[in-house]
N, C-alpha and C positions, 0 to 999 in steps of 0.2 A: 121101953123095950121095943116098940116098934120101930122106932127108927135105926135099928141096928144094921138091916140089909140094904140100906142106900150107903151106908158109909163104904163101902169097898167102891161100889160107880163112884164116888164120888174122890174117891184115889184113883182110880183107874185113867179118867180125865182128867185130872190135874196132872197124872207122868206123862197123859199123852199130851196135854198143850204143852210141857216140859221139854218130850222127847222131837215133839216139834217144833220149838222155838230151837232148840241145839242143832237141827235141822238147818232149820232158817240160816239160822246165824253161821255156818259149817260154806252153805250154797253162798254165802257173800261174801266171805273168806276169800272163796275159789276165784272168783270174779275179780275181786278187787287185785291177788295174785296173778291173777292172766294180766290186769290191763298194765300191771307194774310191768311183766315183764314183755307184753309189746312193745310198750313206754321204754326202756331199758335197749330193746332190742334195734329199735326206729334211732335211736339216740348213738348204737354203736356203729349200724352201717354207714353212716358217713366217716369218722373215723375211721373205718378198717379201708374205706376207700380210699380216702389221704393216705394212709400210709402205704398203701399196696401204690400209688401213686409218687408217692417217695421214693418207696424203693425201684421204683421201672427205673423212673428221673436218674438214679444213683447207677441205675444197672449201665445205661446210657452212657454216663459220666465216664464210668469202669471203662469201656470199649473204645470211647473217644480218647481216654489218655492214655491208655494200651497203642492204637492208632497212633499218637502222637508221639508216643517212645517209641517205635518203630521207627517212624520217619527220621526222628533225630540220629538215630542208631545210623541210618545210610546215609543221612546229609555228612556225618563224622566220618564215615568210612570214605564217601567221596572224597569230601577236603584231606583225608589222609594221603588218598592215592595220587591228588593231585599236587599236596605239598611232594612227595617221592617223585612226581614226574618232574617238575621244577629242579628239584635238586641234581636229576637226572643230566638236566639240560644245564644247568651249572657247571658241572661237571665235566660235562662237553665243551665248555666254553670256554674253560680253565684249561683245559689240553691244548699244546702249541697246535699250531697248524700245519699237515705233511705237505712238502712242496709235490704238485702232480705232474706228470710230465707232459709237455705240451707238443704235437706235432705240427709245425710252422705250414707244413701243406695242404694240411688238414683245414687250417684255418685261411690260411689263401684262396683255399678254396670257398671256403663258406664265406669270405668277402666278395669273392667274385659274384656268388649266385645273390648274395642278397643287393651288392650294387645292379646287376641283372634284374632282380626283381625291381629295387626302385625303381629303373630306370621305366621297365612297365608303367609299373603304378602310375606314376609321373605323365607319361606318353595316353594314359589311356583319362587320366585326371581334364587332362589339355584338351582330349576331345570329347568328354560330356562338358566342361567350360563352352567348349565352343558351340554344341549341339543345344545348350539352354541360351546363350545367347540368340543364336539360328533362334529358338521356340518364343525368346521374348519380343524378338523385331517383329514375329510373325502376328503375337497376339497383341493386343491393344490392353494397356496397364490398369494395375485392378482396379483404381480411381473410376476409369473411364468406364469400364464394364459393370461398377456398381450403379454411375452415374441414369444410363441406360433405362433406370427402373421410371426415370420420370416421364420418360414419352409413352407410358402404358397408362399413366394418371393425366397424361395431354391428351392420351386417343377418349379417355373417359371421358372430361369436360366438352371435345369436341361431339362426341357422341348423344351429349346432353342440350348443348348448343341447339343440333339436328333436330334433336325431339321436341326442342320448344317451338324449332320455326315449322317443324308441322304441324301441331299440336292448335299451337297461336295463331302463327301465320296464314298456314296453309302454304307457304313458299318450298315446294318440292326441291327446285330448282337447285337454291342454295342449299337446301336438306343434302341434296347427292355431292354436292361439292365439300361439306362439313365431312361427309360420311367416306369420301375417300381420303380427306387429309387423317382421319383417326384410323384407319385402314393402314396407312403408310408410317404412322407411329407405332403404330404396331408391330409392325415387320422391323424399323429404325430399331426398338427396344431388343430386340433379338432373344428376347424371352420364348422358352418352349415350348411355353403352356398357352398361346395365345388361337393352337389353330380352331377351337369350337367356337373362338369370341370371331376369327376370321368370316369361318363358315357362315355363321350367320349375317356377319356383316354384308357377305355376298349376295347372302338370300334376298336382303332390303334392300341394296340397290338395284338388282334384278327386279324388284316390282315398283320402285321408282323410275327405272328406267322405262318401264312401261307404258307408263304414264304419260297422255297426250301434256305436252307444254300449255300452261294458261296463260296467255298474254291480258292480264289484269289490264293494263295501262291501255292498250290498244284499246280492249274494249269500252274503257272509259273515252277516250279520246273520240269511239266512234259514238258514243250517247251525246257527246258533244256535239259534236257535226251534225246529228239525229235534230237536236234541238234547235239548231242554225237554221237546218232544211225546213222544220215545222212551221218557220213562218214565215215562209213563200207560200205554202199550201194554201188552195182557195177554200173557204167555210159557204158550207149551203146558204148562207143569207148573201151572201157576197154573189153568188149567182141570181138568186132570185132579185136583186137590187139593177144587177146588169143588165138580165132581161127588161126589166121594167123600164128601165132608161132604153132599153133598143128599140122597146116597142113605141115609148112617145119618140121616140126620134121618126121610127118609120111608120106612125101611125099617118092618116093620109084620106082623106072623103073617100067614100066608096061612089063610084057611078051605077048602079043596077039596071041593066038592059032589059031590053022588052024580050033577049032570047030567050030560053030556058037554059039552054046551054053557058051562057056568059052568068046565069046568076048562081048555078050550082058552081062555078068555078070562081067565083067572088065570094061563095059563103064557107069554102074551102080553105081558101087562101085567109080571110080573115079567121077562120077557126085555129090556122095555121100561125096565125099568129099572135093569138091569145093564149094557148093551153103549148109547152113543151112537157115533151112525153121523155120521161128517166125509168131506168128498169132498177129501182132499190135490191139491196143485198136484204134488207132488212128497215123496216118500217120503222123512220127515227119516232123516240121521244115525244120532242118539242122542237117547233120552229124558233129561231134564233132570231129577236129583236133587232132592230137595225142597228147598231153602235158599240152590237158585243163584242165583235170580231175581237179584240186586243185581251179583252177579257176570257175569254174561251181560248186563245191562243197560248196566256201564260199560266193557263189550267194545264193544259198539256207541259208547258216548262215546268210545270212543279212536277209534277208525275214523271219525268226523266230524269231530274233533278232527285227525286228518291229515292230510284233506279241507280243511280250513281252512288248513292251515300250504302245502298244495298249492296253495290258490288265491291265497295272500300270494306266493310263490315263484316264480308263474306254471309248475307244474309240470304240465302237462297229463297225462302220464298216468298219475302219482298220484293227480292228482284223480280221473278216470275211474276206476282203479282201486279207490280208496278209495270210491267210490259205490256200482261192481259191488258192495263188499264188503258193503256195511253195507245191499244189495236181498236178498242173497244171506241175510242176517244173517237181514231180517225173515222171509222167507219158512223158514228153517229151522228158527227158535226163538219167533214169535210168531203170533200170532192176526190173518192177513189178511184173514178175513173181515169181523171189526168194520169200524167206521165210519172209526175215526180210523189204523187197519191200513192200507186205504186210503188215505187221506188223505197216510199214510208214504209210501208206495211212491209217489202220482201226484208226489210233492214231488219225490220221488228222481229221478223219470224225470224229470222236467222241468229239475232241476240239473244232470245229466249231460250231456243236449242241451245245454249252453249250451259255448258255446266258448270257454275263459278265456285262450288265445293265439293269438289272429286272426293270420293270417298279414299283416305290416305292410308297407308301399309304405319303401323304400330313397331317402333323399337324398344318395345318393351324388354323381347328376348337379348337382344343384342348389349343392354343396358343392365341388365342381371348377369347375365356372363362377364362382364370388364369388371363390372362392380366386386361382384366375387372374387376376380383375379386379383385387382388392386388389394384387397382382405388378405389375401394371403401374402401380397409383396411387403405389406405395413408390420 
């Protein structure tokens, strides 16, 4: 009997796991129904796409052959109106022809005016005939005017020629002779585009014209003569050897008087003729041995001699140098008093001043501007 008041709890829980397991199962139901009909619904909008896409496609179709029965409709009405105009002119064709009446005056006259008119025409034919004849005797034929473009590519090459003998040479001379025959090809070519390459042409030989002349050859010709003259020139041993011979020639017993007077004038005269008195520019070196002369002579040929090959080379300060050397030369080992000693030295100084590499004007510009031209005539 006791246990009779659990039995209802124990109903009570069993409807409720009951009523919530029908619970459970109700809420999975639901779920499983939603996802079908996501599933379902995911599944038909591509579907309804396509067909809404179908039917545009179709709607399209509908308007284009609408469009197209239209056209056909006027393409048939044209061809209709135009078979009727055809027939039209059949029609016409097939009727005889009405004779029209012709007035003979009428037409005399309109022969008159149009023979009149030839006759102009004709008359006025004859003299542009003759006014392009006149124009062709005047102008020189297209051959020849095309021809023309090559003395713009002659005045280039000459132009180039120029720049090399300045460049190289140093030959100004021929440079301004180059530079006016390409000057006059230029003008020859009768091109219109030539006058800035002119312009400048003129600028360069205005500064070549400037230009003192170098007589290259001269100059050499005078280092030659220079070296001729050199060996006439007396060398200080060559003096001291001639005294020496003059004095045993006129050496001579001396007598010494008992005056006072006769012995100061004997020991005068012999001083006088032991010591010669020279007033040096400059206190040589070294006395020269007796037998060098020839040797010390073809020192100085060689130093002119290099002088020469300076001035073939355009080596400016070899040359100068070579000059210093061979002033340097005379004044150490010869006799500048003499005539022709001078004569040395004034040669010297005046070969030195001469300037054997003038600073030369650049055609550079002048060589850019042909160049250019030619570009455009190719």
């Amino acid at each position: 009997m006791p246990e009779k008041p659990e039995t209802p709890k124990i109903l009570d829980e069993i409807s409720k796991s009951n009523s919530a397991k029908a619970k459970g199962t109700t809420s999975r139901q639901q779920q499983k129904a939603r996802r079908r009909f996501v599933i379902v619904t995911m599944l038909f909008l591509p579907v309804l796409a396509g067909v809404l896409f179908l039917a545009f496609q179709q709607f399209q179709l509908q308007q284009q052959l609408a469009a197209f029965q239209q056209e056909n409709q006027q393409l048939t009405l044209a061809l209709a109106a135009q078979d009727s105009q055809l027939q039209g002119f059949q029609q016409q064709l097939e009727e005889p022809l009405q004779p029209v009446p012709v007035d003979d005056a009428s037409v005399q006259a309109l022969e008159a005016g149009f023979q009149a008119l030839e006759e102009n025409l004709n008359e006025e034919i004859l003299s542009l005939r003759q006014q392009l004849a006149d124009f062709q005797r005047q102008q020189p034929p297209a051959n020849e005017i095309a021809n023309t473009d090559w003395k713009v590519f002659e005045a280039e090459y000459l132009l180039g020629i120029a720049n090399r003998k300045l460049q190289l040479e140093g030959d100004h001379v021929s440079a301004i002779e180059l530079i006016e025959n390409a000057d006059s090809s230029l003008v020859d070519s009768g091109n219109s585009n030539v006058f800035a390459t002119r312009q400048s042409i003129a600028g360069d030989l205005a500064r070549l014209h400037s230009l003192e002349p170098l007589d290259r050859e001269g100059i050499y010709l005078r280092l030659g003569i220079l070296a001729s003259e050199a060996e006439k020139i007396n060398l200080l041993s060559s003096m001291r050897e001639d005294f020496e011979n003059q004095r045993n020639a006129d050496s001579a017993p001396l007598e010494i008087s008992s005056s006072s007077s006769g012995f100061v004038d004997s020991s005068l005269s012999f001083l006088g003729s032991v010591f010669v008195w020279r007033e040096w520019d400059e206190t040589p070196e070294a006395m020269l041995e007796p037998g060098q002369d020839a040797y010390i002579k073809q020192n100085l040929q060689i130093i002119l001699e290099q002088a020469k090959l300076a001035l073939l080379s355009t080596d400016k300060q070899l040359y100068q140098r070579s000059l210093s050397d061979a002033s340097d030369w005379l004044h150490r080992y010869a006799v500048t008093d003499s005539v022709i000693g001078q004569s040395l030295l004034a040669e010297l100084d005046e070969l030195a001043s001469m300037d054997i590499d003038p600073a030369l004007p650049s055609l550079a510009e002048s060589l850019a501007l042909i160049r250019q031209l030619t570009a455009n005539l190719q």
